[in-house]
DODOBA-17137 format. One line per field, with one value per residue (C-alpha): residue number from 1; residue in three letters; x, y, z. Coordinates in steps of 0.25 Angstrom, whole numbers. Example, Ala and Ser with C-alpha at 12.3 -4.5 7.8 and 13.67 -1.06 7.14 Angstrom:
<doros>
nupa (1; 2)
guvex (ALA; SER)
c1 (49; 55)
c2 (-18; -4)
c3 (31; 29)
</doros>
This chain:
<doros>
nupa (1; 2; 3; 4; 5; 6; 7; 8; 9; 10; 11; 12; 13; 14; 15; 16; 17; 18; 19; 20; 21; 22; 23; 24; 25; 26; 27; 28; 29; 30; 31; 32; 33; 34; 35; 36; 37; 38; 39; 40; 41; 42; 43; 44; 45; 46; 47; 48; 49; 50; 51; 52; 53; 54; 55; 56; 57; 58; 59; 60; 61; 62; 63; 64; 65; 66; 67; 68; 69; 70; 71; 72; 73; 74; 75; 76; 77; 78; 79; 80; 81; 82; 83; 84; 85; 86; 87; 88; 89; 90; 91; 92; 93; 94; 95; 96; 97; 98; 99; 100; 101; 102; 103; 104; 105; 106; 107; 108; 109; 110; 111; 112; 113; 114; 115; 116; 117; 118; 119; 120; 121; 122; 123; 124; 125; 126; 127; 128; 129; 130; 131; 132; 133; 134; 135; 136; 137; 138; 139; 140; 141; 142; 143; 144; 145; 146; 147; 148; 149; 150; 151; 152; 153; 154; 155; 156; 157; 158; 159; 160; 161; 162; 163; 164; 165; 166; 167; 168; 169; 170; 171; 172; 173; 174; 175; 176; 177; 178; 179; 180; 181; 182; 183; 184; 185; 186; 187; 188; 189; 190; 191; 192; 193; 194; 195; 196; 197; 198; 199; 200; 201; 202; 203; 204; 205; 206; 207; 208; 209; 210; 211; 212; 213; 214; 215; 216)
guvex (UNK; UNK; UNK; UNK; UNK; UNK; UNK; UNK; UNK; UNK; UNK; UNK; UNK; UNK; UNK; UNK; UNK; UNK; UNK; UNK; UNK; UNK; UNK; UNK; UNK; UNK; UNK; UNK; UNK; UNK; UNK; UNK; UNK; UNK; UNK; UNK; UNK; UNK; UNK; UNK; UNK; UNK; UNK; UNK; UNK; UNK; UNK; UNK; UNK; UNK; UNK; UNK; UNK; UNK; UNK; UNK; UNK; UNK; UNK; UNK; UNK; UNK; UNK; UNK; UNK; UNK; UNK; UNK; UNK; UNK; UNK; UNK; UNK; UNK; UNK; UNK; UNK; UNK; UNK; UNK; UNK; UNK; UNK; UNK; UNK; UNK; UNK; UNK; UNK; UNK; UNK; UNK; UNK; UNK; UNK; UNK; UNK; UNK; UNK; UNK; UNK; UNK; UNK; UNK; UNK; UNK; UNK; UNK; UNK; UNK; UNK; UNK; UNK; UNK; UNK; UNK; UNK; UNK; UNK; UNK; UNK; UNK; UNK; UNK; UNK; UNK; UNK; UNK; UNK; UNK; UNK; UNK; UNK; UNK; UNK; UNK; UNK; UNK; UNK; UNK; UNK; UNK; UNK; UNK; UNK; UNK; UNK; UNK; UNK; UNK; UNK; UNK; UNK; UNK; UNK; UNK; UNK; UNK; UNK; UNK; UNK; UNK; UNK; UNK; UNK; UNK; UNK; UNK; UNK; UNK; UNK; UNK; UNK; UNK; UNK; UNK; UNK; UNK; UNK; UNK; UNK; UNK; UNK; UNK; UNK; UNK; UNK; UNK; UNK; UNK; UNK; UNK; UNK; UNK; UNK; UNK; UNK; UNK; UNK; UNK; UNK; UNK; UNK; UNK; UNK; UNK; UNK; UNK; UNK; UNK; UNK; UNK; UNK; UNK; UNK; UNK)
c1 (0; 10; 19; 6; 5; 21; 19; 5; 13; 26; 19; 12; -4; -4; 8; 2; -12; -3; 6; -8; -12; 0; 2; -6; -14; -21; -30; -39; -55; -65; -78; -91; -106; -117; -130; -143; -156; -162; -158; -153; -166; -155; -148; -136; -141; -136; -137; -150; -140; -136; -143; -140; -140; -137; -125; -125; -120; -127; -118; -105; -101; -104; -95; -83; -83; -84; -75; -63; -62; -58; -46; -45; -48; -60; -73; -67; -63; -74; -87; -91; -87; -98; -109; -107; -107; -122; -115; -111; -120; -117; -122; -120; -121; -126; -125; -138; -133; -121; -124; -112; -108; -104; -103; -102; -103; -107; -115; -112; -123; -118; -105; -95; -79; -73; -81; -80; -63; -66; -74; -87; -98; -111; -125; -138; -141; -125; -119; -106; -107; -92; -83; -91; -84; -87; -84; -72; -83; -94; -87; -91; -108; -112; -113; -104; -114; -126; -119; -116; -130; -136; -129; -133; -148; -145; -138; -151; -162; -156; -157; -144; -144; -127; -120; -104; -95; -79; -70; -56; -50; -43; -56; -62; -72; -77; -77; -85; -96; -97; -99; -107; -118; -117; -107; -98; -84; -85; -71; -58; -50; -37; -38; -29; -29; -21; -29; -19; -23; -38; -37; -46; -45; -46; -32; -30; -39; -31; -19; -27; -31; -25; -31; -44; -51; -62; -72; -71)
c2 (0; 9; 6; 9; 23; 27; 23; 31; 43; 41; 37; 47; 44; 43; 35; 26; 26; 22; 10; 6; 4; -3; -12; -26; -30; -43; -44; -53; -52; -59; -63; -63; -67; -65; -74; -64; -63; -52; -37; -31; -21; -16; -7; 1; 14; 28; 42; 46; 54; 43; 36; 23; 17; 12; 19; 21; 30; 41; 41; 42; 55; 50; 36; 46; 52; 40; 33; 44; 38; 25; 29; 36; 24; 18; 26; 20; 8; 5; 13; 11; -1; -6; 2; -4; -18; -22; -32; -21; -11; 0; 6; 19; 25; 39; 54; 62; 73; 76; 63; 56; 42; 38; 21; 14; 1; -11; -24; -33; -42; -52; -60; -52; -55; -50; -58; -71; -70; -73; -86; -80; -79; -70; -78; -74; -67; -66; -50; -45; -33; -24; -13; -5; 10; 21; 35; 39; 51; 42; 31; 27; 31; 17; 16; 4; -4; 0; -1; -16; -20; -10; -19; -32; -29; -24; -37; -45; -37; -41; -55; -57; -67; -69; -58; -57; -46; -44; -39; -37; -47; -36; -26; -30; -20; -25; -39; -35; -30; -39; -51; -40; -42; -56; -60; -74; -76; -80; -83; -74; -70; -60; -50; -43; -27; -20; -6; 0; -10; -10; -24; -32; -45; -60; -61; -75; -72; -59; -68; -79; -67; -54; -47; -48; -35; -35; -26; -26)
c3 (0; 4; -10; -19; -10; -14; -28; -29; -24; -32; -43; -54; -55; -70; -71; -60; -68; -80; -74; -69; -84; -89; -78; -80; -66; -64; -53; -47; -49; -42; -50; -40; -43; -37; -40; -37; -45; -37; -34; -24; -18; -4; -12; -6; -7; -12; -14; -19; -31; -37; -49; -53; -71; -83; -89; -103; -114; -109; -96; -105; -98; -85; -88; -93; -81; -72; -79; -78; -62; -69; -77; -93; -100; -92; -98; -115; -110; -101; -103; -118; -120; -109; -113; -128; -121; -118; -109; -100; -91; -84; -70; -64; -52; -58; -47; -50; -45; -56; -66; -64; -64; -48; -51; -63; -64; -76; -77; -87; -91; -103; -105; -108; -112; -100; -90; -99; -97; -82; -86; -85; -95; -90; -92; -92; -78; -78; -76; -72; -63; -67; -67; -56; -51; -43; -44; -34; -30; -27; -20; -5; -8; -9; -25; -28; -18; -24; -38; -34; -30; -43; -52; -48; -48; -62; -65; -57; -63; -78; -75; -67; -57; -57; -56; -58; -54; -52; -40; -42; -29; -22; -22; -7; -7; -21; -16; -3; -11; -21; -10; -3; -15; -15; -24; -24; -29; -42; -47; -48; -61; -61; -72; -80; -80; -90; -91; -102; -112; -106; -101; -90; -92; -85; -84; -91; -100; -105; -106; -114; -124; -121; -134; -134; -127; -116; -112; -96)
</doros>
């Protein structure tokens, strides 16, 4: 702890940002699914000034902006290609009060290629619940909670009754939620990030093919 303090002093942002790009990481992902038919009615509640929808092509701005938080190549690498995907879904957290985008997070309801490289092919009344993020400002007002449990009554109320989700080994936090909703240990994978070439990958899987692209 104290090592990665000096280097954050000595080291440059930007050139800590770019190492972090160039460097390949494997880390290890735990897969979790949770069996339920029937939506959650106790929901974790929050401010009255927040709204919660469907994102689409109309929120463009809004997704720009949120995505900014996540680096200068998330919103193009990310954001368009999901909303062209009819496999992906995406849910926001929306502030009334300036029309902003405070969560954002996505349900995927069909099979896609990323998922099927961890030995996993979504069925009917199969989703994957991914990739959910909160806006640094509006961290610690309950929203990743109620996010969580949004997102599987919208996976159960389109006929979900198994629903899969991701957690990076080393997150406790996350793995306390997900286990907090229900959730079993499904199986675990390492993954490969390599973000300068765009790369998030089941590792063996990248090194049985390494050319062909993704959509993560």
């Amino acid at each position: 702890m104290r090592l990665k303090k000096f280097l954050r002093f000595v080291i440059p942002k930007r050139v800590r940002y770019l190492l972090w790009r160039i460097i390949p990481k494997v880390y290890l992902i735990n897969t979790y699914l949770l069996h339920r038919s029937n939506p959650i009615n106790n929901l974790h509640p929050i401010d009255d000034k927040f709204v919660i929808k469907q994102v689409g092509w109309n929120d463009e701005q809004q997704l720009k902006k949120t995505h900014d938080f996540r680096g200068p190549d998330s919103y193009r690498n990310k954001v368009p290609p999901r909303l062209n995907a009819p496999e992906w879904i995406g849910l926001a957290v929306f502030d009334r009060t300036n029309g902003d985008i405070a969560y954002i997070a996505w349900v995927i309801i069909k099979s896609i290629k990323y998922f099927e490289e961890f030995g996993i092919h979504l069925k009917e009344g199969q989703f994957l619940l991914k990739d959910g993020f909160c806006i640094p400002d509006y961290r610690h007002q309950g929203l990743h909670t109620r996010m969580e449990q949004e997102r599987i009554n919208y996976c159960v109320r389109s006929g979900a009754n198994e629903i899969f989700i991701q957690i990076h080994n080393d997150n406790k936090k996350g793995k306390e939620s997900v286990l907090d909703n229900g959730y079993q240990l499904y199986r675990q994978n390492h993954v490969l990030q390599w973000s300068v070439f765009n790369i998030y990958r089941d590792l063996f899987s990248f090194l049985k093919n390494p050319i062909i692209k993704v959509l993560k």
